[in-house]
Biopython code that builds the backbone (N, CA, C, O; Angstrom):
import numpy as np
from Bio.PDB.StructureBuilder import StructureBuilder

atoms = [
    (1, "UNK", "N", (27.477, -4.038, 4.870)),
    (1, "UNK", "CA", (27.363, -4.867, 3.688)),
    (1, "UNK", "C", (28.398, -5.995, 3.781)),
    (1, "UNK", "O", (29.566, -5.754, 4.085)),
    (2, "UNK", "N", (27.917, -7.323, 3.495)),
    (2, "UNK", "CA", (28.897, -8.146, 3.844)),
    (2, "UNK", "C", (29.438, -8.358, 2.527)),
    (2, "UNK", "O", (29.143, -7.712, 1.521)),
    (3, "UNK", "N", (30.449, -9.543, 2.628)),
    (3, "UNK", "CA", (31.502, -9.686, 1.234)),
    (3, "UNK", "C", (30.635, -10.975, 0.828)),
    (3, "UNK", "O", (29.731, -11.457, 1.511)),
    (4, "UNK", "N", (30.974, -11.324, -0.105)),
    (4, "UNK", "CA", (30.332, -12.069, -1.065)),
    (4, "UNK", "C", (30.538, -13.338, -0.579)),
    (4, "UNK", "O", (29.633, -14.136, -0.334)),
    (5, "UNK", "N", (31.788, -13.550, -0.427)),
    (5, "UNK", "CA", (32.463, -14.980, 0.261)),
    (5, "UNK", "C", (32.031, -14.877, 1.562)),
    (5, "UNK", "O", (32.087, -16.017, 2.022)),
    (6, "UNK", "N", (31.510, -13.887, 2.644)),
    (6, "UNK", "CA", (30.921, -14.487, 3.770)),
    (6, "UNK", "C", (29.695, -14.551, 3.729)),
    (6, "UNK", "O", (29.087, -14.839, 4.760)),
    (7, "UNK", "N", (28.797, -14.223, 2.161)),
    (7, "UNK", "CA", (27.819, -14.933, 2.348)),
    (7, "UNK", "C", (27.557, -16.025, 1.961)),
    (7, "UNK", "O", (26.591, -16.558, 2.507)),
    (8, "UNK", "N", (28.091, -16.592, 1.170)),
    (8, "UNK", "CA", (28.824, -18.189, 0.645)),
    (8, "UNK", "C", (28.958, -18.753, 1.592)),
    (8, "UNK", "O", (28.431, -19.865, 1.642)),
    (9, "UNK", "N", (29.697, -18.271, 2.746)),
    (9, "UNK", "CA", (29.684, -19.081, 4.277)),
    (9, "UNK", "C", (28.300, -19.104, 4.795)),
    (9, "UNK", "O", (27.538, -20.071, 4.776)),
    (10, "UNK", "N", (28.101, -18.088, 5.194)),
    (10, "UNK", "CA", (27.112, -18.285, 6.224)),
    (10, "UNK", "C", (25.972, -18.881, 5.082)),
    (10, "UNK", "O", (25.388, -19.652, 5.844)),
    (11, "UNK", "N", (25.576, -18.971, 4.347)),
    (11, "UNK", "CA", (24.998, -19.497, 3.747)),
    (11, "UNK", "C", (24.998, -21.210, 3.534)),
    (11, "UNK", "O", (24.209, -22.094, 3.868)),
    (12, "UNK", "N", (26.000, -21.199, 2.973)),
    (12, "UNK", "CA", (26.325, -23.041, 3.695)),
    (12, "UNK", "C", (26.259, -23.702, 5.039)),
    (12, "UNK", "O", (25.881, -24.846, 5.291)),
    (13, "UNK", "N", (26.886, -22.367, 6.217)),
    (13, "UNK", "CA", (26.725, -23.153, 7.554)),
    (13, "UNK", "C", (25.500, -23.659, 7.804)),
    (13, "UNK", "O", (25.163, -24.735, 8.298)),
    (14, "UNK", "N", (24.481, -22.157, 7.137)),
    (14, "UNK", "CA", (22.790, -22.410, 8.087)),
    (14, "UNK", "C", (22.684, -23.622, 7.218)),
    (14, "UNK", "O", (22.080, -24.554, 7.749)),
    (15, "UNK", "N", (23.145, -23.837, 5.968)),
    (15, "UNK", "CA", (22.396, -24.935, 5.066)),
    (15, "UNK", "C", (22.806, -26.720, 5.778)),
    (15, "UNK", "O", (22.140, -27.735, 5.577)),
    (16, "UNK", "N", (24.140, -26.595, 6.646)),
    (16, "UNK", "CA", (24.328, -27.622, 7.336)),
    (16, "UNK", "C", (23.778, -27.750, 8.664)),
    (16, "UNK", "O", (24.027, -28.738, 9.355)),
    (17, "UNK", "N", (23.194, -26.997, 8.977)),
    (17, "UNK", "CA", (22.461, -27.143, 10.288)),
    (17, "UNK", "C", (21.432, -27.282, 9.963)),
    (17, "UNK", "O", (20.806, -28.041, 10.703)),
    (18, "UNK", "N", (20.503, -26.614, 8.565)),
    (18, "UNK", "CA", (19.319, -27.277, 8.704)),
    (18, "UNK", "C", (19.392, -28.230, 7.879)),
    (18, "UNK", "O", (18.356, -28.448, 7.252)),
    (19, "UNK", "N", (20.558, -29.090, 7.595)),
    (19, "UNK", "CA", (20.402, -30.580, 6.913)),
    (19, "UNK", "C", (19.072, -30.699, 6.043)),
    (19, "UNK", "O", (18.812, -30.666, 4.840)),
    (20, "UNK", "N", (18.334, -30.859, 7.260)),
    (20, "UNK", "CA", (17.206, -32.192, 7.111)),
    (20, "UNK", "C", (15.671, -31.318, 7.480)),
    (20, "UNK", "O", (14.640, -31.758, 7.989)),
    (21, "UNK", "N", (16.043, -29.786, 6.946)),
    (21, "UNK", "CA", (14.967, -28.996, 6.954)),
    (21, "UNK", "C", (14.638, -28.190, 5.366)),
    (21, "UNK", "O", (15.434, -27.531, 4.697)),
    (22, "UNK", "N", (13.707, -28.396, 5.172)),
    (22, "UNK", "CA", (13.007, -27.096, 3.816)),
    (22, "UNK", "C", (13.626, -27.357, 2.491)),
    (22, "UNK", "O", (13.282, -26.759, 1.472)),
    (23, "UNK", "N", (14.731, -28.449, 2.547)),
    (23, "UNK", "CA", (15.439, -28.599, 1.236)),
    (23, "UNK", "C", (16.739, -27.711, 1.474)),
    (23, "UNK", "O", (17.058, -27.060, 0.479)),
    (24, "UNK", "N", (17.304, -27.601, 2.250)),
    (24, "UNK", "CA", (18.465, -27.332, 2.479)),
    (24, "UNK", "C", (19.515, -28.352, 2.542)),
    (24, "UNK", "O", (20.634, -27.880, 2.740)),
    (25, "UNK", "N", (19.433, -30.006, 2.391)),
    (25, "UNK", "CA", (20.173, -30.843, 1.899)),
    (25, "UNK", "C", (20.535, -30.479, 0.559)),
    (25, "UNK", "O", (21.765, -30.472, 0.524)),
    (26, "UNK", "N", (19.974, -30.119, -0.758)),
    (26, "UNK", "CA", (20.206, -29.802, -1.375)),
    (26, "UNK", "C", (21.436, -29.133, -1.790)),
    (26, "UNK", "O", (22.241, -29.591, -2.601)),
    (27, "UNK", "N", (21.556, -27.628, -0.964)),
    (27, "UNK", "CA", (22.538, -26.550, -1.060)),
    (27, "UNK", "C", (24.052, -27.009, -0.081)),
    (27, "UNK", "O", (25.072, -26.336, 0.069)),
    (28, "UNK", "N", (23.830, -27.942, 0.294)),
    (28, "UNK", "CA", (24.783, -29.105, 0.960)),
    (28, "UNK", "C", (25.444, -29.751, -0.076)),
    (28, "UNK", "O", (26.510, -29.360, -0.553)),
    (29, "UNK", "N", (24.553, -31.173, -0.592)),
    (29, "UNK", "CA", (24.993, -31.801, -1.554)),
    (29, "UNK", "C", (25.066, -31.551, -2.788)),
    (29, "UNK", "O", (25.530, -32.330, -3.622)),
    (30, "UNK", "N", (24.547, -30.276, -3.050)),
    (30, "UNK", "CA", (24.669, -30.160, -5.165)),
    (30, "UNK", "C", (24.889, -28.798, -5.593)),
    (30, "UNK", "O", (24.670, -28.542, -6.777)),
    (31, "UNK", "N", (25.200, -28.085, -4.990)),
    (31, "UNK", "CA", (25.726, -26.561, -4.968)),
    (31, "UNK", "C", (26.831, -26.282, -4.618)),
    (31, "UNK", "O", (27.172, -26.246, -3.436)),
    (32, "UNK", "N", (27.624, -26.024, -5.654)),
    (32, "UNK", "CA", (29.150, -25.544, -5.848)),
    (32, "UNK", "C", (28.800, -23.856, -4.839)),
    (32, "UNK", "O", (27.693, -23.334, -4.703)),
    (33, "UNK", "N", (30.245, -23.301, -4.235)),
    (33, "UNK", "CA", (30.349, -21.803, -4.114)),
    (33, "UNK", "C", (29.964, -20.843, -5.425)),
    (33, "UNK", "O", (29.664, -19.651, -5.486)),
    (34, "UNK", "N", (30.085, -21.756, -6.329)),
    (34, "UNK", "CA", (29.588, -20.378, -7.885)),
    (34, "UNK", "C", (28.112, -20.837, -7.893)),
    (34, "UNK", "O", (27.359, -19.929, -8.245)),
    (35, "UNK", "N", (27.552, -21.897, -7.627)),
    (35, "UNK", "CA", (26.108, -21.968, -7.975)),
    (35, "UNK", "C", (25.580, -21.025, -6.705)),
    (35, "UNK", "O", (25.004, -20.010, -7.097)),
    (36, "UNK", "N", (25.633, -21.111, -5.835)),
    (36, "UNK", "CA", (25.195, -20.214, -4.364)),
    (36, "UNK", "C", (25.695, -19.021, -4.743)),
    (36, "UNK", "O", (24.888, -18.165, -4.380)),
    (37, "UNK", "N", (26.726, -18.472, -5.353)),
    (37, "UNK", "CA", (27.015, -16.764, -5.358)),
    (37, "UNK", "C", (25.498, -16.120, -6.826)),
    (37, "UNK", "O", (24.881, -15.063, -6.959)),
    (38, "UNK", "N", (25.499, -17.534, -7.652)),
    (38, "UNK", "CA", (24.108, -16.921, -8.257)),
    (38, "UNK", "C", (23.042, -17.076, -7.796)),
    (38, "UNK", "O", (21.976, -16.533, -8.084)),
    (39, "UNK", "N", (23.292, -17.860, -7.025)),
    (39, "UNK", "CA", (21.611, -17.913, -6.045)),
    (39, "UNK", "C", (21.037, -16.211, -5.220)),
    (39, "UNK", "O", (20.000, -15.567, -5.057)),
    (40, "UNK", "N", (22.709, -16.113, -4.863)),
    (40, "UNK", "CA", (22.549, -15.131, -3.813)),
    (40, "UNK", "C", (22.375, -13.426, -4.485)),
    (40, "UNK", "O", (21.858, -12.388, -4.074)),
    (41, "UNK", "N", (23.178, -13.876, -5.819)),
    (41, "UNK", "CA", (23.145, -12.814, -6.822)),
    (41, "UNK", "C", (23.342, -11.005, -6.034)),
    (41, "UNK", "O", (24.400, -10.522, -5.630)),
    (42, "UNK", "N", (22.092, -10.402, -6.025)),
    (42, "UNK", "CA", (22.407, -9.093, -5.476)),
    (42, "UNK", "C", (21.964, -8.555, -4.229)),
    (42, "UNK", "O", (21.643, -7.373, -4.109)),
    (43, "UNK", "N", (21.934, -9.511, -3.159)),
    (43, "UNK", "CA", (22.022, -9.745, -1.840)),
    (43, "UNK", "C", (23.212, -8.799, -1.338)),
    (43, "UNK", "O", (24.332, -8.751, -1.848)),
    (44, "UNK", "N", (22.798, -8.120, -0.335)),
    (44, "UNK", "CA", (23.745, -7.190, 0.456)),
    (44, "UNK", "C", (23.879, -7.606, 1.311)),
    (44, "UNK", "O", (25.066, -7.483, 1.612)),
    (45, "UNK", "N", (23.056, -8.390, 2.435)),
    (45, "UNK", "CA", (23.221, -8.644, 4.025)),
    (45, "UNK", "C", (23.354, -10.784, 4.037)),
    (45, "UNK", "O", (22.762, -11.611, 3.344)),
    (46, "UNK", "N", (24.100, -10.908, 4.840)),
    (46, "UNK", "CA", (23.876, -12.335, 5.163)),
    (46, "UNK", "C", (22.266, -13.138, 5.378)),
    (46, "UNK", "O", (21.809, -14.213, 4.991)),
    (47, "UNK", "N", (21.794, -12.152, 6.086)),
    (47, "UNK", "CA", (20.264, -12.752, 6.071)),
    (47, "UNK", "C", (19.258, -12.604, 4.793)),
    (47, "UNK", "O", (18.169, -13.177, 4.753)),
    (48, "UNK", "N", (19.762, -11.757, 3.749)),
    (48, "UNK", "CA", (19.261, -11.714, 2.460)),
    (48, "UNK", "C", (19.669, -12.936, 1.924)),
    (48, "UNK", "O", (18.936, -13.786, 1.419)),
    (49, "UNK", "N", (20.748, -12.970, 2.048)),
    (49, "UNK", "CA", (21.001, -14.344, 1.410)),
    (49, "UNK", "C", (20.508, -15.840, 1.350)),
    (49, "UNK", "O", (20.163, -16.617, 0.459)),
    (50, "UNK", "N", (20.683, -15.887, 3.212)),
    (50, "UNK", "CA", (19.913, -16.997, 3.375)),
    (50, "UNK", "C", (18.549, -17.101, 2.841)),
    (50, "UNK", "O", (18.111, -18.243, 2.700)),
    (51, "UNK", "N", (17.757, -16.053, 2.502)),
    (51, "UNK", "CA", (16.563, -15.918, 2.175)),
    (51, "UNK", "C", (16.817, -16.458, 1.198)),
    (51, "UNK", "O", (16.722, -17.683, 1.130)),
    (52, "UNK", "N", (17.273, -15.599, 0.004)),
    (52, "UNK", "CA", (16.560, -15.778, -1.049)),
    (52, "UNK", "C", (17.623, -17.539, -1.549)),
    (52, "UNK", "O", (16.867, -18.226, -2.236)),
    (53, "UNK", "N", (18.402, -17.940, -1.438)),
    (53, "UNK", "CA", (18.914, -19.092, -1.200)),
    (53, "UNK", "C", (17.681, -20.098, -0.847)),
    (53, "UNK", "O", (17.165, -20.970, -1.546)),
    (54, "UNK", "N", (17.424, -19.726, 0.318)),
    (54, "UNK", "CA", (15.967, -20.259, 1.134)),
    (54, "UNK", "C", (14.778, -21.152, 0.233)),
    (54, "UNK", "O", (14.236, -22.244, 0.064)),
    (55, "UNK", "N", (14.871, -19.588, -0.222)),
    (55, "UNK", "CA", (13.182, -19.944, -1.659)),
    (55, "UNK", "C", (13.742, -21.008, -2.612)),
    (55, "UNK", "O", (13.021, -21.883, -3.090)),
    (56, "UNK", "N", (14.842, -20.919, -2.830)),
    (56, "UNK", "CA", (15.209, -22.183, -3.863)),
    (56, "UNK", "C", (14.858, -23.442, -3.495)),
    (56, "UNK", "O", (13.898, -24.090, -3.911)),
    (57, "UNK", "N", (15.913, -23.853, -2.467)),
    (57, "UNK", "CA", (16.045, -24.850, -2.006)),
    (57, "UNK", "C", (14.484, -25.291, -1.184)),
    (57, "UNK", "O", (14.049, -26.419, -1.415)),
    (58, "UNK", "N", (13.813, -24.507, -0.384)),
    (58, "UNK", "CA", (12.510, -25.307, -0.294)),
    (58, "UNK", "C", (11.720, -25.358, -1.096)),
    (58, "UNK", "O", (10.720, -25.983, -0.741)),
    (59, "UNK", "N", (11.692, -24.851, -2.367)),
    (59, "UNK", "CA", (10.862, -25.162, -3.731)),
    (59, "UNK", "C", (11.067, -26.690, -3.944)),
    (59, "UNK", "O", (10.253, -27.610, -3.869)),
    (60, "UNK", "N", (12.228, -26.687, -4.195)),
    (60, "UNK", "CA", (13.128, -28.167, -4.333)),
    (60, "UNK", "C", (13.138, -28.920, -3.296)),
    (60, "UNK", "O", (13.848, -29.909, -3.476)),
    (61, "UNK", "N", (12.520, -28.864, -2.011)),
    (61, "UNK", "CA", (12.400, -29.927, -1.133)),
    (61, "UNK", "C", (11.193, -29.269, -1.496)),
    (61, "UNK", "O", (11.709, -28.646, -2.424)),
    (62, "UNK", "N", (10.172, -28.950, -1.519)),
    (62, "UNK", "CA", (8.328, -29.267, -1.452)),
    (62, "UNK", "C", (8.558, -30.242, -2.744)),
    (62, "UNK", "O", (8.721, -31.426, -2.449)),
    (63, "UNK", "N", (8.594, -29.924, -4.079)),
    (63, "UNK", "CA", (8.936, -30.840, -5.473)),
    (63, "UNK", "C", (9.289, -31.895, -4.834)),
    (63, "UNK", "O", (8.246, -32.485, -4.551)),
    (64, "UNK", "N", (10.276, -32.527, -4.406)),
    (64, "UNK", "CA", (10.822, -33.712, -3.685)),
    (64, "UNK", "C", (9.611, -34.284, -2.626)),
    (64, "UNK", "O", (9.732, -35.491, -2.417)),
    (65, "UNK", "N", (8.537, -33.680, -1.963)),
    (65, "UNK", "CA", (7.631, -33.726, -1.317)),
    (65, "UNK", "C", (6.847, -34.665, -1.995)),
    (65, "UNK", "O", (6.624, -35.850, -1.747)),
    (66, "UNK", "N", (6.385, -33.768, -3.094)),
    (66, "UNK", "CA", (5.538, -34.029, -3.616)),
    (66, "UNK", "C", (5.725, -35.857, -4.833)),
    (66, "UNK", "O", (5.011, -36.797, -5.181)),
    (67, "UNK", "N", (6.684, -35.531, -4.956)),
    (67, "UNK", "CA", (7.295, -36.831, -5.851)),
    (67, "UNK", "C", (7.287, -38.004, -4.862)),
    (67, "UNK", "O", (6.642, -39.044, -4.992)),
    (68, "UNK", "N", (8.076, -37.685, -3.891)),
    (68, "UNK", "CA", (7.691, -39.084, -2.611)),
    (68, "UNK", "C", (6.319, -39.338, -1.976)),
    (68, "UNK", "O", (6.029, -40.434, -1.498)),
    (69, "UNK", "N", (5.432, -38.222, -1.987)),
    (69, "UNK", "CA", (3.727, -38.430, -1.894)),
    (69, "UNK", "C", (3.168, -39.306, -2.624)),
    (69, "UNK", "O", (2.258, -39.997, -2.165)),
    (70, "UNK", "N", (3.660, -39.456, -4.048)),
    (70, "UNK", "CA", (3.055, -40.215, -4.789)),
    (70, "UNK", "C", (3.535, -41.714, -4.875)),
    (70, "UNK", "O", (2.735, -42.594, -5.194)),
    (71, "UNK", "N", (4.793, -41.980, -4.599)),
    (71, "UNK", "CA", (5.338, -42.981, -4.756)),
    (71, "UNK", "C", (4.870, -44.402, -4.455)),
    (71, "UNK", "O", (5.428, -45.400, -4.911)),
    (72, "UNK", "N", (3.369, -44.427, -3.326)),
    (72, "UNK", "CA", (2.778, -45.575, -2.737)),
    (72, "UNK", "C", (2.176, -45.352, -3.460)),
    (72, "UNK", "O", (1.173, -46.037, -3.662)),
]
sb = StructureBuilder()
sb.init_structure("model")
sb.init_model(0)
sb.init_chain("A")
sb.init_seg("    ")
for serial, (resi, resn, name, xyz) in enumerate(atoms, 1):
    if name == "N":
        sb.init_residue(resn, " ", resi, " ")
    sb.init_atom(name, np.array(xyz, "f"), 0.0, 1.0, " ", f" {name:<3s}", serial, name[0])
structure = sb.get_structure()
């Protein structure tokens, strides 16, 4: 079971490597460490985290999708 604060990490690292993937700019630019520990809420493993972290942030990049689809 990992600690809370290394999933706060690893959670931000993957979110800087995938920049410019699924809406993970997002959890980069507008997510404090307390907004991500409720994201991550009752997550036990690092890869839970990234998950459910995951579902947020590409909700919020498809929405962003969809808003720049229309824009022409």
């Amino acid at each position: 079971m990992a600690t809370m604060q290394e999933m706060v990490s690893a959670v931000k690292a993957h979110a800087a490597q995938n920049y410019e993937r699924d809406g993970w700019d997002y959890a980069v630019e507008c997510y404090s460490d307390a907004d991500l520990v409720e994201l991550i809420g009752k997550c036990r493993t690092v890869g839970g985290a990234i998950k459910a972290v995951g579902r947020v942030m590409k909700d919020k990049g498809d929405y962003r999708a969809d808003i720049q689809a229309t824009a022409w």
